[in-house]
N, C-alpha and C positions, 0 to 999 in steps of 0.2 A: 519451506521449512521455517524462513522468519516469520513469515506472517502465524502458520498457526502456533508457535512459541508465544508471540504477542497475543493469539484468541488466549490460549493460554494463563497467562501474566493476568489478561484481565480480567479469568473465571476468576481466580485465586484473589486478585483483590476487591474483587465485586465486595463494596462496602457497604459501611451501613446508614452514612448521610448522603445528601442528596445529589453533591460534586463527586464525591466519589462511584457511584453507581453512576451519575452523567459519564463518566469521564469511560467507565469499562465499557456500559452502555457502546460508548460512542467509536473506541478500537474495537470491541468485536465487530461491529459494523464493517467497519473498512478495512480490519483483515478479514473478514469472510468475503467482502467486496473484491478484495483484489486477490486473495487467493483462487476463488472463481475466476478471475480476470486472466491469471496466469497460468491455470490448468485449461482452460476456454472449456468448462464444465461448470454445471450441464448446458448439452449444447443449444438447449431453447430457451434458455434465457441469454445465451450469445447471439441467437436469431433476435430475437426480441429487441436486445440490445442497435445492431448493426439494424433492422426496419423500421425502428421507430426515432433513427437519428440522433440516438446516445452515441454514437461513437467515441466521443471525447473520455469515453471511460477508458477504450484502448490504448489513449496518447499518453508521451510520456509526463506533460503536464498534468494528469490528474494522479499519475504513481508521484508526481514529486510532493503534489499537495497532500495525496492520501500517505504518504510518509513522512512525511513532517505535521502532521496532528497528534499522527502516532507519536513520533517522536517524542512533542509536548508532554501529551499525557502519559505515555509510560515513563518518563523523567519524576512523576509524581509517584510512581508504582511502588517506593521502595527502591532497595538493592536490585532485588531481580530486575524489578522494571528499567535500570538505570542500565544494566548489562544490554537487555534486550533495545534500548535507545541508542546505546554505540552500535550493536550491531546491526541496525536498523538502519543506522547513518552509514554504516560501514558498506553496507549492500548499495545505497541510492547511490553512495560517491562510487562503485564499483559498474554501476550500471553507467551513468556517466562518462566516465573512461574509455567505458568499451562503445561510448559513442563517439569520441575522438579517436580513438586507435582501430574500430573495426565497425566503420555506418553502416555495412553490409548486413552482420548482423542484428545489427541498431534496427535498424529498417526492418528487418522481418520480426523482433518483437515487437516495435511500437507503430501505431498509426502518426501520419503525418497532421500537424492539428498549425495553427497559426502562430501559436506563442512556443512552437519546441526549438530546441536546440540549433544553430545549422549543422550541418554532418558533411 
């Protein structure tokens, strides 16, 4: 749901100098990135992904990077955009939590990667 709120956000402000279309540009990217990530659809570009040693797209290090860009840029968004960056922040510090209070399920969303959390 946040992620395509934020694809969203960044149709609507698709602008008309060069930063700001960088900026929408660059959140559709990585929430269409990690919404794919999160529904593991379609499942051949998750083959693709997991064959060709992307992995690090399933780890939680790359949802912490790919939402905190987000964050950045939709801070620029406007109002709306400002709404959808707490709630953006709201969700990573919720996923977070739920790696200290439940790594069981931690574990089965995210792959293990070098620089993640301990659990």
């Amino acid at each position: 749901g946040v992620y395509v709120a934020n694809f969203t956000i960044a149709i609507l402000y698709f602008g008309k100098t060069y930063l700001e279309i960088l900026a929408s540009l660059t959140v559709l990217t990585l929430s269409s990135c990690m919404l794919t990530i999160t529904l593991q659809q379609p499942e051949s570009l998750m083959v693709y992904f997991e064959t060709t040693g992307k992995e690090i797209f399933f780890t939680w290090r790359m949802r912490t990077v790919a939402d905190t860009i987000q964050i950045l840029y939709l801070i620029s968004f406007g109002m709306l955009g400002q709404i959808m960056a707490i709630i953006t922040g709201v969700f990573l510090g919720l996923a977070f939590s739920l790696a200290q209070k439940r790594p069981d399920i931690f574990r089965e969303l995210f792959r293990k990667h070098a620089g993640d959390p301990n659990v």
